[in-house]
C-alpha positions as CSV (number, residue, x, y, z in Angstrom):
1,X,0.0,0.0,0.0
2,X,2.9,2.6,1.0
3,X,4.8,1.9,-2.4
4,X,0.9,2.3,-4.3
5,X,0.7,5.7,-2.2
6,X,3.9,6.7,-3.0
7,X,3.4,6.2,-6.9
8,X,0.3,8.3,-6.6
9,X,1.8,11.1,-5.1
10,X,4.5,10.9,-7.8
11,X,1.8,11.0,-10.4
12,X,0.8,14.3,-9.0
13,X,3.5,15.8,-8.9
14,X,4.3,19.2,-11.0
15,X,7.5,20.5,-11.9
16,X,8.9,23.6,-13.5
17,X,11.8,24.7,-15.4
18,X,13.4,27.6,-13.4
19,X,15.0,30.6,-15.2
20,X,18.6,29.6,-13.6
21,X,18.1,26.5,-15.9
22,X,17.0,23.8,-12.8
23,X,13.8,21.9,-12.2
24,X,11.8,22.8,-9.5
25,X,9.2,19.9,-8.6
26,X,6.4,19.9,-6.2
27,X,3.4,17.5,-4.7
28,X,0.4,20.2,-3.9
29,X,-1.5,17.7,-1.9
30,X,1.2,17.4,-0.1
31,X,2.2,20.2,1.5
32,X,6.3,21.2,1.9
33,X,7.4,18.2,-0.3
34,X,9.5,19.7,-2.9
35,X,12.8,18.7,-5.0
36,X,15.1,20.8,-7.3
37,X,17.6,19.6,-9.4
38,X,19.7,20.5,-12.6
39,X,17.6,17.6,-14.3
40,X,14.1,16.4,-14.2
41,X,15.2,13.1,-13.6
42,X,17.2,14.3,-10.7
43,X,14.2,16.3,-9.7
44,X,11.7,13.3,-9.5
45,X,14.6,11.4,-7.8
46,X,15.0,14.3,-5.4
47,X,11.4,14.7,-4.8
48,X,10.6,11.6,-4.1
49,X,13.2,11.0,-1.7
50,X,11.8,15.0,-0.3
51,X,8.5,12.3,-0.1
52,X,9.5,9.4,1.5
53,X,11.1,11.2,4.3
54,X,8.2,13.8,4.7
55,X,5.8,10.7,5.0
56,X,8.5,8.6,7.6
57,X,8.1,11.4,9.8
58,X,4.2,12.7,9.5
59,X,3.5,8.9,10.4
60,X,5.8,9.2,13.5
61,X,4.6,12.3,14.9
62,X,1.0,10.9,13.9
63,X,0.4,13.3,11.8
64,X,-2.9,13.1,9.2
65,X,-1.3,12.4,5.9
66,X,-3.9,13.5,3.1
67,X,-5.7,10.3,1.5
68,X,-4.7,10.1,-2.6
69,X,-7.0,8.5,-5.1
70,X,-8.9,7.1,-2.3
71,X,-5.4,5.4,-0.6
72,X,-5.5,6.2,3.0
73,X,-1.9,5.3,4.8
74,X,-2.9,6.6,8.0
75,X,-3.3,4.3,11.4
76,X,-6.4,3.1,12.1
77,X,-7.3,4.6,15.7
78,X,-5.9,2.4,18.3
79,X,-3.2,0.8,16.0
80,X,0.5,1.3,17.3
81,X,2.6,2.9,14.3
């Protein structure tokens, strides 16, 4: 389910080319997860990896991480993350 989650969020994602020639790339659903690299594969890889720590550490704090495409990865009350 994580790895589904984390390919949706991916799918969202939006990037732009910035005037100084890099890629910006960001997930708007979720919020502060953004990348920048000189390439956009650098970018996605940057970005995802932005992701995948950003998720790590709303799920520690128990934070509500949004729901994507109906793909809820949050703990069920009463469950020990």
């Amino acid at each position: 389910m994580l790895t589904r989650y984390i390919q949706t969020a991916m799918q969202q994602a939006v990037y732009e080319l910035l005037d100084d020639g890099t890629f910006y790339g960001e997930i708007p659903a979720c919020p502060g997860v953004m990348g920048n690299a000189t390439t956009l594969e650098n970018c996605r890889e940057d970005l995802q990896s932005a992701l995948e720590e950003w998720l790590i550490l709303g799920l520690r704090l128990g934070h509500t991480l949004p729901i994507l495409d109906g793909i809820d990865i949050n703990p069920v009350m009463g469950e020990v993350a």
